[in-house]
C-alpha atoms as one frame of an Amber mdcrd trajectory, in Angstrom:
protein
  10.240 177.146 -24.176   7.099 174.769 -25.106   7.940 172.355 -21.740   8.260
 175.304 -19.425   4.641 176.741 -20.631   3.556 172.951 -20.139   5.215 173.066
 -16.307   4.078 176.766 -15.523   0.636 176.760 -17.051  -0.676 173.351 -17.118
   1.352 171.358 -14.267   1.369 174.179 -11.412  -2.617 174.788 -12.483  -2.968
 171.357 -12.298  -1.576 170.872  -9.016  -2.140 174.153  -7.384  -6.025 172.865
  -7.940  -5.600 169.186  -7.073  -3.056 169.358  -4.296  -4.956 170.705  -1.961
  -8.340 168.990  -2.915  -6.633 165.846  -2.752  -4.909 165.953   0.697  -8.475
 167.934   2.067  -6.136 171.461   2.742  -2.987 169.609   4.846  -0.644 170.194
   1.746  -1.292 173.912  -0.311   0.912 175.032  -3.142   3.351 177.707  -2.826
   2.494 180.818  -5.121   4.432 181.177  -7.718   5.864 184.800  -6.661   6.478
 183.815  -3.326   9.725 184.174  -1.525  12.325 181.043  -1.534  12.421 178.810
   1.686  14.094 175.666   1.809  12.128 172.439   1.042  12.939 168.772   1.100
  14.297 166.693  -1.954  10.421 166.278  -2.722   9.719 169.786  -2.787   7.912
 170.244   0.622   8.562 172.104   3.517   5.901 172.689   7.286   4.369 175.867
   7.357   4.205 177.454  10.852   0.222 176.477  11.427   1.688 172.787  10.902
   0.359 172.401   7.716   3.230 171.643   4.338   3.854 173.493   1.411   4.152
 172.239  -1.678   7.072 174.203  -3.623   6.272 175.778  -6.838   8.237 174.104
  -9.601   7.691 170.359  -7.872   4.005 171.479  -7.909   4.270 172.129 -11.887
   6.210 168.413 -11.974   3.418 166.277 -10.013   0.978 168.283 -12.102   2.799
 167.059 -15.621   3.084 163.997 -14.267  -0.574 163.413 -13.604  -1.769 164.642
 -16.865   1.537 162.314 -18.517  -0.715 159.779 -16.569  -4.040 160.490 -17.467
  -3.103 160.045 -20.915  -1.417 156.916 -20.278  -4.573 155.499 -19.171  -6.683
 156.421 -21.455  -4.064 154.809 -24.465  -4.513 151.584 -22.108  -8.231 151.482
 -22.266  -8.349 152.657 -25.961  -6.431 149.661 -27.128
C-alpha cells in the first residue's frame, strides 16, 4: 500500500512535471484516467500530432527512480 502511494503520488508527480520539461514538450505523460492504448516495453507509444506518450505507471517508475537517485547522490556527497 505505502509503495503504490510512493508510485502514484510522488513518481507520476514527479514525472508528469519533469517529463515534459525535460524533453521541451516531445514526450507528455498520459493522465492517469485515461483510456488504455498499447505502448512499447518502455512504456511509450506516438501520439497522432507525432509527439510520444509516456504511459502512466512507467511515468510513476522513472519518477521513483529519479528521486531513488537524487538521494543516492546526495549520500555520495555527504560522505
Amino acid at each position: 500500500m505505502i509503495g503504490g502511494i510512493l508510485l502514484d503520488a510522488l513518481g507520476y508527480t514527479t514525472a508528469r512535471l519533469l517529463v515534459p520539461l525535460l524533453t521541451f514538450g516531445c514526450i507528455r505523460v498520459q493522465p492517469l484516467r485515461a483510456e488504455p492504448r498499447r505502448h512499447n516495453w518502455f512504456g511509450f507509444s506516438r501520439n497522432p500530432d507525432g509527439s510520444r506518450q509516456l504511459e502512466a505507471i512507467m511515468a510513476g517508475w522513472y519518477g521513483l527512480f529519479f528521486w531513488i537517485a537524487v538521494v543516492i547522490a546526495v549520500l555520495a556527497l555527504l560522505r
